[in-house]
N, C-alpha and C positions, 0 to 999 in steps of 0.2 A: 595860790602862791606864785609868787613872781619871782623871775632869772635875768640876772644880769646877760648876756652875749656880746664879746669881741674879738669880730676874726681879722685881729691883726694882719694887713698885708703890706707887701713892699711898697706900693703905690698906694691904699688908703685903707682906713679902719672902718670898720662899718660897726655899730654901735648900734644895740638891738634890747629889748624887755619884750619876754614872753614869759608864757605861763607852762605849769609841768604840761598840756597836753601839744608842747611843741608850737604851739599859736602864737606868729609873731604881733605884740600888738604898737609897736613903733620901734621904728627905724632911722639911722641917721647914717650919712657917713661923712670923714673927715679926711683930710689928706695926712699923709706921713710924711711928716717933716722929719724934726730933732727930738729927741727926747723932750728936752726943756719946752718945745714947743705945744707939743702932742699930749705929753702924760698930764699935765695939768688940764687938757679939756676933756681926757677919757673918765678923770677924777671927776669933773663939776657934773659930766653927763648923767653918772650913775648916782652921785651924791643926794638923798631926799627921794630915792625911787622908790626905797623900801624893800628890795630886794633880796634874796633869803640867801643868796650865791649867785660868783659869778664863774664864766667858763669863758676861757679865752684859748684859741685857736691861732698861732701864729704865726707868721713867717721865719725861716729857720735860716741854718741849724740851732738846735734850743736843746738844754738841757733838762732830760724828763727823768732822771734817777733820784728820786727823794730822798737818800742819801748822802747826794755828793752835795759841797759846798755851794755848787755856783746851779743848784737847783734851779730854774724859774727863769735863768738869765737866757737872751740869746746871743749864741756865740761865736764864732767866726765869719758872718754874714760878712757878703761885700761892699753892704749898706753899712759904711765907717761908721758914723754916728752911733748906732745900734749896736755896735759887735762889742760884747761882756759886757751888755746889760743886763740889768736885774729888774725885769718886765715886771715878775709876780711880786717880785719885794717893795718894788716903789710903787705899785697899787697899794699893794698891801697896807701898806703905812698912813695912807687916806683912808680906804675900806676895807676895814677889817673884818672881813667874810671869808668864809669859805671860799675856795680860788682852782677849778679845776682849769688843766694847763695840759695841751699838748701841740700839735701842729695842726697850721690850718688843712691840709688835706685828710690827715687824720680826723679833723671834725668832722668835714664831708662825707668823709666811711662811714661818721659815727651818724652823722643825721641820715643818711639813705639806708643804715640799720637799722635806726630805730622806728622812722617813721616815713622812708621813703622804698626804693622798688629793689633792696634785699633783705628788707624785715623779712622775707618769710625763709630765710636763708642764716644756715651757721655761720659761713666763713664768705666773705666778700671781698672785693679789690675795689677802692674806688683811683680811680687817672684823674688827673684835669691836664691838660695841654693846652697853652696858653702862653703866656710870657716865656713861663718856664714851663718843665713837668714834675708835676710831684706825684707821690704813691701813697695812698692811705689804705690801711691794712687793716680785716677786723678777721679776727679768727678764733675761732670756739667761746664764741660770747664775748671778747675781748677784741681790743685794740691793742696791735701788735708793738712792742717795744723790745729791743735789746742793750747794745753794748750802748746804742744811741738811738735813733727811730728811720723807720726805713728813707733810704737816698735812691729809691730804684729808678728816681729820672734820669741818674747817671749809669743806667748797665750799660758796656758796651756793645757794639754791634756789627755787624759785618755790614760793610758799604753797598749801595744798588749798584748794582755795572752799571750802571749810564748818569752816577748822580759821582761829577768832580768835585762837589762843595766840601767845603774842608770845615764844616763845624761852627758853630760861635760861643761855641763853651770855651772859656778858658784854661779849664782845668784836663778833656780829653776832645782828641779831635773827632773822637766816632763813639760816644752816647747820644743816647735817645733825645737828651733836651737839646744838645747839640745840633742834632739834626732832622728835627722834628717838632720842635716849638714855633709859636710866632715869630719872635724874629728870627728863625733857620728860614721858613718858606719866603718872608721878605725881604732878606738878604740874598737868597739862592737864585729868587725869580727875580726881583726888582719890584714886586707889588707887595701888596697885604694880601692875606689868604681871601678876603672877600672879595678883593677883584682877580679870583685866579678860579674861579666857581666851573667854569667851562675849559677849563684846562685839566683832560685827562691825564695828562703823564705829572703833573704837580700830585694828584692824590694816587694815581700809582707808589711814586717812590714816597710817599706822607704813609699808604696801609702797609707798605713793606716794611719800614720802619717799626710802625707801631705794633703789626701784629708780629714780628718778629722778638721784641719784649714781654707780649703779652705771651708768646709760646714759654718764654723762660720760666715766668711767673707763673705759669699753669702747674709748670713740671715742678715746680721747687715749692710753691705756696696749696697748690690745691684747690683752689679756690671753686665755692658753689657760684657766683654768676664778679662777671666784669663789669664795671660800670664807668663809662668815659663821659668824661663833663670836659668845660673848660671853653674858650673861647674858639680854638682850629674846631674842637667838635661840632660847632654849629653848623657847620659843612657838612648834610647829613651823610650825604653823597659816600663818605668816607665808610659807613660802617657797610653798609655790604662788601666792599673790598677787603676791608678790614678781617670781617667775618673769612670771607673766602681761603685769607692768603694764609690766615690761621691754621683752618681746615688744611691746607696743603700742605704746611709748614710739620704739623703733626705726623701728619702721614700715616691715619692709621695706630697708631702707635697706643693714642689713650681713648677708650670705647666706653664712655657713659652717657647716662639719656641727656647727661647735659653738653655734654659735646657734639651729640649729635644733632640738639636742639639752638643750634647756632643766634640765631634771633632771640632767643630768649634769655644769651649765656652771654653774651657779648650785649650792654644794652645802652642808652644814655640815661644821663641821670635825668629822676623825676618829680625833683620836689622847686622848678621854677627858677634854679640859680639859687636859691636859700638853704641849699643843704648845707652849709658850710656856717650859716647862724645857726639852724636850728640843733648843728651836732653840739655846736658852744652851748645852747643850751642844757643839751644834756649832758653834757659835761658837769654842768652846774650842779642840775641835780645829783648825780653822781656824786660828787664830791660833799654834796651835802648831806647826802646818805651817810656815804664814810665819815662824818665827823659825826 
């Protein structure tokens, strides 16, 4: 059986058919333009594939309450073009399939649960840190949703002594993606995180940051293992610090084999940068179950 996969993002669509065992068997990706531009080639892509559902993964905020009116649209993005649209409806209306729909990092949870490195895990966290930060949740067999779906790239945070950068969010001057995403280290330092590889005090105040979030997310979500993806993560350098400042930051405080097993609780993701198609996939399936 064959799956549609589109994990919508701000910069471009990538456009995927794989089969239920998570097996990508082609791939494309497109740039994100305008609507008018875009949805007619995400249309012709899947159009004739045969496809049994499709699962799309996207850049937010998005509305996931199958109740409310503006279901499917995404909505207040600062990508004008995009903001109150009706992503799932105007597929829809070309391909009428079954449509599973949540956020792209929420697919990332969902592919590194179902078939990357917390399948053997109930509850996970997956990060990516990159442009932005997003947070994908999966918890007691499920993908976490509430009032809306989690924003935890925006927690706030207590500043490093020694870091005066003032943020590049516009919305808070001391959250995490603020001060801890790609463009925060190459606006802070004046490079890209690749050319700052040898610079300790750059991924001092980058682990302070992040594992100071991830302390929150421990105590409040619970989670059996963390998973950090995303483009700053390829600096691997990061996760021991990362790891460590954690452990301090705790204090003691929370004593499970998983906290004590730091390396194995703290990890990067492991399915090659595809987790993020392969959870649209199972989104698909998913969805397809339920109908």
């Amino acid at each position: 059986m064959l799956f549609g996969a589109l994990e919508a993002g701000g910069t471009k669509m990538v456009l995927a058919i794989g089969n239920e065992n998570g097996e990508i068997l082609e791939q494309v990706s497109i740039p994100t333009e305008t609507p008018s531009i875009t949805i007619p080639k995400i249309i012709e892509y899947y159009k004739g594939k045969e496809i049994a559902a499709l699962g799309i993964g996207s850049f937010g905020p998005i509305d996931l309450d199958k109740k409310s009116k503006t279901y499917g649209y995404i909505t207040s993005t600062p990508k004008l073009a995009w903001a109150n649209y009706d992503l799932v409806g105007n597929i829809k209306k070309e391909l009428p399939l079954p449509i599973g729909f949540d956020t792209d990092v929420n697919g990332s949870a969902l592919g590194e649960a179902t078939w990357g490195i917390t399948k053997d895990v109930e509850s996970s966290i997956y990060i990516t840190i990159g442009t932005g930060v997003g947070i994908g949740v999966y918890l007691n067999g499920g993908l976490l949703h509430g009032m809306l779906h989690p924003e935890a790239g925006h927690v706030l945070l207590s500043k490093h002594p020694d870091d005066k950068f003032e943020g590049v969010c516009p919305y808070h001057p001391n959250c995490l993606e603020g001060l801890a995403s790609g463009p925060s280290i190459e606006k802070r330092w004046g490079k890209k995180a690749i050319d700052l590889k040898d610079n300790q005090k750059v991924w001092e105040i980058e682990a302070y940051y992040i594992a100071q979030a991830l302390v929150g997310y421990i105590l409040t979500l619970s989670p059996h293992r963390i998973v950090l993806g995303g483009g700053v993560m390829h600096q691997e350098q990061l996760f021991p610090l990362i790891r460590s400042k954690v452990t301090e930051l705790l204090n003691g405080y929370v004593r499970t084999s998983q906290i004590n097993d730091m390396e194995h609780y703290i990890v990067p993701a492991a399915l090659n940068d595809n987790q993020g198609i392969m959870g649209c996939i199972q989104l698909a399936k998913m969805e397809l179950q339920n109908k």
